[in-house]
N, C-alpha and C positions, 0 to 999 in steps of 0.2 A: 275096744282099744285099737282093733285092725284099720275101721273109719276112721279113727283119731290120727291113727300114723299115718295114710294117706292123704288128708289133708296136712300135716304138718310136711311132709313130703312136696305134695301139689306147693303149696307155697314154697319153699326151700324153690323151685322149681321158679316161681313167679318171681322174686327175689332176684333172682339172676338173669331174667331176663327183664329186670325193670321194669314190669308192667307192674302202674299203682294201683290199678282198677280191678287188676285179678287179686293180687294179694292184699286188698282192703276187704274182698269178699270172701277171703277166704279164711283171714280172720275175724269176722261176723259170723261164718259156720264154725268156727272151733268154739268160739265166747259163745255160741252159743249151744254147742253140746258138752260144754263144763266140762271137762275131761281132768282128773287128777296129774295136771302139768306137774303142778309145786315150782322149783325154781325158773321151770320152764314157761313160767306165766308172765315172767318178767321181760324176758325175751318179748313175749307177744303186745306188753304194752310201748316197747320201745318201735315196733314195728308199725304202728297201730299209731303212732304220734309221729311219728316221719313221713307216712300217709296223710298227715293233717284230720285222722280221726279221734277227735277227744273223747266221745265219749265211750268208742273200744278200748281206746286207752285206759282211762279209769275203771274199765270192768275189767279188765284181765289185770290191772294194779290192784282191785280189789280180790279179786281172787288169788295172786300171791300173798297179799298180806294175812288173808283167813289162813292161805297153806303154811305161811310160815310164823303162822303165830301174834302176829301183830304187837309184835316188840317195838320197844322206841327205836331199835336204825330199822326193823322194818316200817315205821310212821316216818320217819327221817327220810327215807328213800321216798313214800308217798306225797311226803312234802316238797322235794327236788320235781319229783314229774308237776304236780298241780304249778309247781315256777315257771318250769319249763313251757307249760302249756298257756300260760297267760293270767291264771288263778294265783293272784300272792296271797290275796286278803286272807284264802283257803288254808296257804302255804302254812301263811305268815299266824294261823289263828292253829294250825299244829303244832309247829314247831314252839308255840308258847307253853304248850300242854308237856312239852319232855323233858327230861332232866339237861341241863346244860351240858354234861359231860358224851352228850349223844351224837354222831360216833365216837368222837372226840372236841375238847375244849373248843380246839381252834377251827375245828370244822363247822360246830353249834353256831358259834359266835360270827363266825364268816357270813354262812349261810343266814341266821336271821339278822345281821347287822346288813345285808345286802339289801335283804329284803324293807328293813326298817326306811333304808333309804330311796326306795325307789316308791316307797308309800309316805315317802314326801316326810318323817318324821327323821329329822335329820340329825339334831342331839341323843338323840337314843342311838341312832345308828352309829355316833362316833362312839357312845361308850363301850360299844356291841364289838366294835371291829377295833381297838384298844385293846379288848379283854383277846382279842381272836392276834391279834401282833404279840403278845405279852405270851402267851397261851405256845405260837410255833414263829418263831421270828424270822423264820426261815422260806413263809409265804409269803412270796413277792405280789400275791394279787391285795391278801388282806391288806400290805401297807399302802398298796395302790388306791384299794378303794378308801382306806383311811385319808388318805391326799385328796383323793375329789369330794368327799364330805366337806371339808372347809379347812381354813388356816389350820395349819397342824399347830398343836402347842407344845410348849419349848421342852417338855418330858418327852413326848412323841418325836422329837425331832433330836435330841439326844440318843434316846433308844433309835432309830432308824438307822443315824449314824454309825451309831457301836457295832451296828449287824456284819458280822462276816460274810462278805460273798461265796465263800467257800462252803459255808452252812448248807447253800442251794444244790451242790452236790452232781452239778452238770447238769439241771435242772433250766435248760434255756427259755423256756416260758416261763417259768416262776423268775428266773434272775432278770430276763426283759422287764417283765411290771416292776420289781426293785426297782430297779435304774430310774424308771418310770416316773416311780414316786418321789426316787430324789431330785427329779427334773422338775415335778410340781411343788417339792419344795424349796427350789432355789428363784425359780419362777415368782411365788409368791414374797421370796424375800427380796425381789427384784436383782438380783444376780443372775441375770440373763445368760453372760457366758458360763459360768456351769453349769446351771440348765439346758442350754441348746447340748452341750456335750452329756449329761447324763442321759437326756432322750437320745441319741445318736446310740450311742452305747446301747439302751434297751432295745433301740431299733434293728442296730446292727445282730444282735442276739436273736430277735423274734424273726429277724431274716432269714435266719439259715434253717428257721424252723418251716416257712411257709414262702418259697419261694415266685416270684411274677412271673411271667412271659409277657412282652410287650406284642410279641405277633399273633399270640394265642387270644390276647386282648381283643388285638384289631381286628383279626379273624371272624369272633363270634360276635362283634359289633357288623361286619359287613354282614354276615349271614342273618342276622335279625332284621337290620335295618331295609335288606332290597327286596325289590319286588311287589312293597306294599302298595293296592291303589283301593283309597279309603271311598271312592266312591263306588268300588264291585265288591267290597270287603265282605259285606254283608245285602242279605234280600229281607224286603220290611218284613214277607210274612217267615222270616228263620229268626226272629226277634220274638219274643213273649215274656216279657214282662211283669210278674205280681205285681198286681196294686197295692199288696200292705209283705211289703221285703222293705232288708235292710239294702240303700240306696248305695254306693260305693262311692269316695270322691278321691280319686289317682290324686297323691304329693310325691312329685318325684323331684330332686336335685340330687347334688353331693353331699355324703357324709361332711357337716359340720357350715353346711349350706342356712340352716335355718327350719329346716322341714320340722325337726321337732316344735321350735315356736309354731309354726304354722297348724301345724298339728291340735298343737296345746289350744291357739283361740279358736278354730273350727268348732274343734271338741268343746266351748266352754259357751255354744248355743244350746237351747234346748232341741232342736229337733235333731243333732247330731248325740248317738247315743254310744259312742265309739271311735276310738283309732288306735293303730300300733302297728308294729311291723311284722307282718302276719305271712309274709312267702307263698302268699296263694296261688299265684297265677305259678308260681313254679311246679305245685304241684297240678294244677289244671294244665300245664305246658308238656306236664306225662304225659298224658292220654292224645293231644294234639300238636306237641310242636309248639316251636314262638316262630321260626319264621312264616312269611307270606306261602313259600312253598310245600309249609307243613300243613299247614289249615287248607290249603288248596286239595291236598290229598285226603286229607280231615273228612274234607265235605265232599270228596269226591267219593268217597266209602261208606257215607249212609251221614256222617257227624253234621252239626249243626251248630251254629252260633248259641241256638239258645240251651241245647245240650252244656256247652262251654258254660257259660253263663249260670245254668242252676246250679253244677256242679259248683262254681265260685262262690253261691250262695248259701248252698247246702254246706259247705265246711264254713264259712263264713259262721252262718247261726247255733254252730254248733259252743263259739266262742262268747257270740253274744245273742240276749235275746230282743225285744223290741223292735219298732218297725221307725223307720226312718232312713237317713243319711250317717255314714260310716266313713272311715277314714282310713285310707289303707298307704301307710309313708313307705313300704316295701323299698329298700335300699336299688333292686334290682329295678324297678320300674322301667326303666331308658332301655331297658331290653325286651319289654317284653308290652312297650308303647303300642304297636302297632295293632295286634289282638287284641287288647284290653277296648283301642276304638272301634275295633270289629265287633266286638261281643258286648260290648258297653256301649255302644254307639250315643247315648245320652249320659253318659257319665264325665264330668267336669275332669281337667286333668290340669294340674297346677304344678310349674314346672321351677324351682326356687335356685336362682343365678346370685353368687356372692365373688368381688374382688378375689383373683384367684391367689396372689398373695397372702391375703388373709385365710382363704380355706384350704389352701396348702399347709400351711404353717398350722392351724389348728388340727387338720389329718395328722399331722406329722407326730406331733403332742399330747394326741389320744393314742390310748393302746386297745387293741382292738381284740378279743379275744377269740376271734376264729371270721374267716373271709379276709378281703380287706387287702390281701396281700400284697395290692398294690403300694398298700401306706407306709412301709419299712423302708423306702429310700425317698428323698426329694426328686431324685432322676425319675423312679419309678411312680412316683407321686403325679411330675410331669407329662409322661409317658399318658396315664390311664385319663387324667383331666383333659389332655389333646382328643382321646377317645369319646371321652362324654360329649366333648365341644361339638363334635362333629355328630354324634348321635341329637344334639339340641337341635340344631343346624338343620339336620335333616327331618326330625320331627317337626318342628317347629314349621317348616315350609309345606309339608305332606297333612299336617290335621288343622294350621290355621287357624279360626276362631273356637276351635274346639280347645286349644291350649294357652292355657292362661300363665304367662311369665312373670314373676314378682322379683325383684330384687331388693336382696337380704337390709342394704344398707337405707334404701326407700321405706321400706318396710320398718325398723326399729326408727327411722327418722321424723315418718312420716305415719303413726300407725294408724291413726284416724284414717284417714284416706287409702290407707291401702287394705286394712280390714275392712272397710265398707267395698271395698273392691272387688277382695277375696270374695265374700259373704256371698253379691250381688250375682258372680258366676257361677255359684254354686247354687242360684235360685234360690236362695233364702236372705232376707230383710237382719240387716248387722243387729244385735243384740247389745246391751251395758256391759253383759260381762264377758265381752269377747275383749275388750277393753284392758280388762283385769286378770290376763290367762290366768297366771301365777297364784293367784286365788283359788283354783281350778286344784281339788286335791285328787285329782284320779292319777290311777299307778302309771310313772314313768318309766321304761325299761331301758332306755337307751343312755345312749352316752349324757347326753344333755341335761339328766336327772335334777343337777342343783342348780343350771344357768335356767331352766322353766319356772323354779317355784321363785324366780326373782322379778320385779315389774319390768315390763319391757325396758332394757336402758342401751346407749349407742355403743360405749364402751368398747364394745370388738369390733366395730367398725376401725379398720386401721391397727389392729391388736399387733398382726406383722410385724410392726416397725420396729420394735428392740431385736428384731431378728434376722432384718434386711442383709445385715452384714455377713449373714451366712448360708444366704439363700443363692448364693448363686449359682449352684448346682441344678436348682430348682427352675430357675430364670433362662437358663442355658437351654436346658433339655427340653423348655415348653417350649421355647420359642422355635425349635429344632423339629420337635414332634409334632406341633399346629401345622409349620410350613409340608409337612411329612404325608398328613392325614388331618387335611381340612373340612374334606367333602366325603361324601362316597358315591360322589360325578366319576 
């Protein structure tokens, strides 16, 4: 028990000073001298999956559920991690097995009517997330995610209405998604102006929960971006390679850019056996830094590119198995471009450019449940896209034919020619059914869940315009913050 406490010490220790490499080792020695945790095994698998190790994760989840019994919310709780971690089909094949009332009505129904929908079955998931609104009418996410399943029906949209805001109880992220949802249903009933005004409202709410910095923005855009010179970045022999690894192809843009389509047809080749938004390089960005200055020191201390790199793969396979080409749409990518060409130096990077009108206004309309913080104003919406521009700007001149720029509106226009495009930079011959993403039944987790499983169509190209009339806050501050923070000359 003395070893035990020591190590859970040592770590407690590593924790605090944010090192991911000590305290992923040092819960690999506690999982693996089995120590009578009990509640405190819970702890170890949450630690253990913020590290990006899955499969510590599930061994210290399994050894609280042996300790506490393996009750349905202890199966409930095992179902939440297997979500979290990228496992629905897991989640989704537990939570079948419990009583509905497991923890509660509306919690059951939440959780697998989430799940229903992101496994592409979308009629089940509305009667799922129905039963979970009827169940606590008071969860603003369940009527939210009832709104992005599809046209709400006229029972659904009566009860939505009836709901007391006051129910939510101060509850500012629960009442945000409300708002949320009656913005997507005024939207769909083409009553624009209440719409814009119930998203504004959920916005203004989830604001005061997760606040921007637009210098803090700019800040860690300068620090990532300088410095980089892609032709000292790496030396050929700090490269090694597997022959038979999972291959990585970088999709980076703006939430609501396209990357999930892009995503969807890569994914629906046979040699690509994966993608999702996985945060790896974030956690590979512990142990080394995302600026040029930090990998300078990296490698000035023993580290290595190709260090870098297995570490990416080794979390990497732990998600999936097979050897091929992977897909990694990581939201953060534009921050962490520069390494990725260092340590990926043959890895495709696809960088997805949409009218910013348009993907303004669709950031604005999604609700985002944790990051993002930029998306709760149109100002501040302006602010961070000024950011990326210039991070594009600057990549784009620094790795040159290594980054490959598609634009959203070419692409649904044009999808022949522009998935033969994609495909072709990515070293693989286009396939029939890159053609037909939406056919493609693998689990979606992001926002984009019901506009993938539909055939490519233009439709949002121009989606903006019932909205123009109240974007000028948005128009203002971009055109304000480009001139501000064009370059990082």
């Amino acid at each position: 028990m003395y070893d035990t406490e020591v190590l859970i010490h040592k770590l407690g220790d590593a924790l605090r000073r944010n090192s991911r490499a000590e305290s992923a080792q040092l819960v690999k020695d506690i999982i693996r001298a089995k120590p009578p945790l009990a509640g405190r095994w819970r702890s170890m698998a949450a630690i253990a999956k913020k590290n990006g190790e899955v499969e510590d994760a599930l061994a210290a989840m399994d050894y609280y559920c042996a300790s506490a019994g393996d009750t349905p919310p202890v199966q409930f709780e095992r179902a939440a991690l297997l979500a979290q971690l990228g496992q629905l089909e897991e989640a989704d094949r537990i939570l079948a097995k419990l009583p509905p009332g497991t923890p509660t009505m509306a919690e059951y129904y939440y959780s697998s009517g989430t799940l229903s929908l992101n496994l592409g079955r979308v009629s089940e998931a509305r009667e799922k997330l129905q039963r979970a609104c009827k169940a606590a009418p008071y969860s603003g996410q369940s009527w939210l995610a009832l709104s992005i399943a599809g046209p709400m029906q006229a029972a659904d949209i009566d009860a939505l209405m009836a709901v007391d805001p006051g129910l939510f109880q101060s509850n500012m992220t629960e009442l945000s998604a409300y708002h949320y949802a009656l913005g997507n249903m005024f939207h769909e009933a083409g009553d624009y102006r209440k719409a814009f005004a119930s998203f504004s409202v959920g916005a203004q709410k989830k604001q005061g929960v997760t606040p921007y910095k637009f210098s803090a923005d700019k800040a860690d855009a300068v620090r990532v971006a300088s410095g980089w010179q892609m032709d000292k970045a790496s030396r050929p022999d700090d490269i090694r390679t597997p022959t038979k690894a999972l291959h990585p192809i970088f999709v980076s843009g703006l939430p609501r850019s396209g990357t999930t389509l892009v995503e969807q047809i890569l994914n629906s080749h046979s040699k690509v056996v994966g993608g999702e938004e996985l945060g790896l390089m974030q956690l590979v960005t512990q142990d080394s830094g995302n600026a040029a200055a930090d990998f300078a020191r990296f490698r000035l201390h023993g580290g290595s590119s190709s260090e870098l790199a297995n570490l990416y793969c080794y979390l990497l396979r732990q998600r999936h198995e097979g050897n091929g080409f992977f897909v990694d749409k990581s939201l953060d990518t534009s921050r962490f471009a520069g390494l990725i060409a260092a340590i990926f130096p043959a890895s495709p990077i696809i960088w997805l450019r949409r009218d910013p009108l348009d993907c303004a206004w669709s950031a604005y309309r999604t609700w985002f449940l944790r990051g993002m913080e930029w998306s709760w104003s149109l100002s501040n919406i302006a602010y961070h896209f000024a950011v990326e521009d210039a991070l594009f700007t600057h990549w784009s001149s620094l790795l040159g034919e290594k980054l490959l720029v598609v634009d959203y509106a070419d692409l649904v226009q044009n999808p022949e020619i522009e998935i033969d495009r994609i495909t072709r930079f990515c070293g693989l011959q286009i396939e029939p059914a890159q053609l037909s993403p939406h056919e493609n039944r693998r689990p979606v987790k992001t926002a984009s869940v019901i506009q993938v499983r539909r055939p490519i169509y233009t439709t949002s190209v121009g989606n903006s315009a019932h909205y123009h009339a109240y974007m000028d806050q948005f128009v203002e501050a971009y055109e304000t913050a480009r001139l501000e923070f064009c370059t990082f000359v």
